[in-house]
VMD Tcl script that draws the C-alpha trace (Angstrom):
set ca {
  {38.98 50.57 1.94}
  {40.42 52.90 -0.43}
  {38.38 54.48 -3.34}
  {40.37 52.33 -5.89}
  {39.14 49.17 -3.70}
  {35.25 50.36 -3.52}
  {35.12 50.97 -6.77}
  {36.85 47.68 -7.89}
  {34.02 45.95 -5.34}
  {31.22 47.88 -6.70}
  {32.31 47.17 -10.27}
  {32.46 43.54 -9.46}
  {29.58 43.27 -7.48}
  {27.34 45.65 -10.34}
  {29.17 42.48 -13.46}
  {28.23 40.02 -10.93}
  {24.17 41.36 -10.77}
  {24.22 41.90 -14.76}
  {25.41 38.20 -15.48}
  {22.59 36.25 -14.00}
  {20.46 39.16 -16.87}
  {22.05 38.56 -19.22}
  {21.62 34.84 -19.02}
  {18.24 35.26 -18.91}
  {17.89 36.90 -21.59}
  {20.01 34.59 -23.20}
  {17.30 31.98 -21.96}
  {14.12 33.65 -23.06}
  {15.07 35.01 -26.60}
  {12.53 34.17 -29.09}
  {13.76 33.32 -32.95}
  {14.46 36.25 -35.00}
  {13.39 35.20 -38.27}
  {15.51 35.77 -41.39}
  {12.58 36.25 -43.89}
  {8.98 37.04 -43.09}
  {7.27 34.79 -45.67}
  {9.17 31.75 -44.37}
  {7.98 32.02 -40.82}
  {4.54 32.62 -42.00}
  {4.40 29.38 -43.98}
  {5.73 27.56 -41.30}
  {2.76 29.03 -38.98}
  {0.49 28.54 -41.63}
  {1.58 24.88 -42.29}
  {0.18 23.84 -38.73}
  {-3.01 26.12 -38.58}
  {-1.57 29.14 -36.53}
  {-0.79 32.50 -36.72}
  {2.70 33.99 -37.34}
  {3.05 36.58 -33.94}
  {5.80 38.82 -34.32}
  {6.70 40.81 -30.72}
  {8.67 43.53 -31.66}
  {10.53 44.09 -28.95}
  {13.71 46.37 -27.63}
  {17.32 45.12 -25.89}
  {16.67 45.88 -22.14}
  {13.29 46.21 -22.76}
  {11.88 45.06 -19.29}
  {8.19 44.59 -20.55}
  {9.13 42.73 -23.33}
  {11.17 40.31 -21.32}
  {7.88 39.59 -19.38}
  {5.58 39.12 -22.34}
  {8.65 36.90 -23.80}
  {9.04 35.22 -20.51}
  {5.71 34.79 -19.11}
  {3.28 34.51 -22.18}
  {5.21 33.74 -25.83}
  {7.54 31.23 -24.76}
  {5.14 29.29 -22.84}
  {2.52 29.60 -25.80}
  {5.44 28.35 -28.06}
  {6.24 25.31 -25.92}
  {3.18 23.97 -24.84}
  {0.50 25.14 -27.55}
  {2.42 25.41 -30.47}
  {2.42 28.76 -31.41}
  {4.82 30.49 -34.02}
  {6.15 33.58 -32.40}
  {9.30 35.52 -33.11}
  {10.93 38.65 -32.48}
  {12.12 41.37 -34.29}
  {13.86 44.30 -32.58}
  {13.37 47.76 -33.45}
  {16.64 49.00 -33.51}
  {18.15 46.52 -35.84}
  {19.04 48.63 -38.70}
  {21.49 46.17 -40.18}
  {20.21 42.18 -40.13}
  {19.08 41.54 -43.42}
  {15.18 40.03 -43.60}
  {13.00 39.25 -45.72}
  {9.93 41.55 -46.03}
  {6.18 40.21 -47.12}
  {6.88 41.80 -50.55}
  {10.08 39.29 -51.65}
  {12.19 42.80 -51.03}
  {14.98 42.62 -48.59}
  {14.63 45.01 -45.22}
  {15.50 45.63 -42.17}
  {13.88 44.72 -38.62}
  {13.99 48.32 -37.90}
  {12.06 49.43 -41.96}
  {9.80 46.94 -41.27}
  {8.65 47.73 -38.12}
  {8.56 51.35 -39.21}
  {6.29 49.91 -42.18}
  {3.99 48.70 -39.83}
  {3.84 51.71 -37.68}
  {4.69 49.25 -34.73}
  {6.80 52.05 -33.00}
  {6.06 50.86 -29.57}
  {7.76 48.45 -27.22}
  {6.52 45.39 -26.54}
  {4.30 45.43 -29.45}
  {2.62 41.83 -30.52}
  {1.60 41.56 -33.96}
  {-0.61 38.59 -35.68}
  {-0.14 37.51 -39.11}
  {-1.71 35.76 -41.60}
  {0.23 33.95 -44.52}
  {0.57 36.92 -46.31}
  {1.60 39.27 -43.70}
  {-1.82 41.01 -43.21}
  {-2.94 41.88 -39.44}
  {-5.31 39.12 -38.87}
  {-6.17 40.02 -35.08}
  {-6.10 43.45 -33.64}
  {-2.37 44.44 -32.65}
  {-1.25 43.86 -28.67}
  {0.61 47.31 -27.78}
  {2.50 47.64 -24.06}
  {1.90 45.49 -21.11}
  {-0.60 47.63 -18.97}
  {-1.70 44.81 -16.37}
  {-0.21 41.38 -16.01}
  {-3.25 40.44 -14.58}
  {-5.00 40.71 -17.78}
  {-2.19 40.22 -20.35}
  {-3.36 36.59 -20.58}
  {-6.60 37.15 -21.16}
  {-5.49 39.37 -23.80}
  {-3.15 37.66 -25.77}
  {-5.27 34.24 -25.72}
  {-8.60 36.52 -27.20}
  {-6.26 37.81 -29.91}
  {-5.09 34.78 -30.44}
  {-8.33 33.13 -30.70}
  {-9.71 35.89 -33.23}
  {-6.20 34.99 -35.52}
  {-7.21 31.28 -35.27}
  {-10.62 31.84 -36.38}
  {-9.37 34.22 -39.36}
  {-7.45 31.61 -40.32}
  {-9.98 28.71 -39.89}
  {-8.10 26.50 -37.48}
  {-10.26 25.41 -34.55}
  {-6.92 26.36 -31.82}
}
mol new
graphics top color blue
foreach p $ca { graphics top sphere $p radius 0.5 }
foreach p [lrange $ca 0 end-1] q [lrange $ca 1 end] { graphics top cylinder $p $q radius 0.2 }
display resetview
């Protein structure tokens, strides 16, 4: 095999391992919402808190608390989460204020600097449950996300 020919193979082979990835990310991406107040209404309207993971492309953490915990949250119990990514200097959204951002300015606004990082809002974008920063143990990431969530349903009076 020349060097031209291993290279081809490894190149193929390397597109070949990225593909079934890149699907999946395709799979697991969470809505990116377009203006902050909007999303929160909609949570709002059934009881819930808006979550907001603020995540990072190739994050591998964030791809398990999108995976493993939000989406399944979102399809089976209803809850309202979205995802804005930190380096997105150039989408145009909607901040709390009526003012028109960034992903990236608002998460700087926030002091949310770290990926994964799930936030809980109330209907006006204030913190409502204490902030879920990293993924230390899946093991207790559960437990962790359904107490925060718990303390953002009781903030908000729903019963969830």
């Amino acid at each position: 095999m020349t060097t031209l020919q291993r290279r081809q193979f490894t190149a193929a082979l390397a597109g070949g391992l990225l593909l079934p990835t890149v699907a999946q990310a395709k799979d697991t991406a969470l809505p990116i919402p377009v203006s902050l107040p909007g999303a929160a209404q909609t949570a709002a309207a059934k009881k819930e808190p808006l979550v907001i993971l603020v995540s990072l492309p190739g994050c591998p953490y964030c791809e398990v608390v999108r995976r493993n915990y939000l989406l399944p949250a979102q399809r089976d119990g209803g809850l309202h989460a979205w995802q804005l990514n930190i380096s997105d200097k150039t989408a145009p959204l909607v901040g709390f204020d009526g003012k028109a951002t960034t992903a990236a300015a608002q998460i700087a606004a926030w002091k949310a600097g770290f990926t994964p990082t799930v936030l809980f809002l109330g209907p006006q974008g204030q913190e409502i449950a204490e902030r879920l920063v990293g993924l230390g143990s899946n093991d207790f990431y559960g437990a962790y996300l359904e107490e925060r969530l718990a303390t953002a349903r009781k903030a908000l009076g729903s019963k969830g």
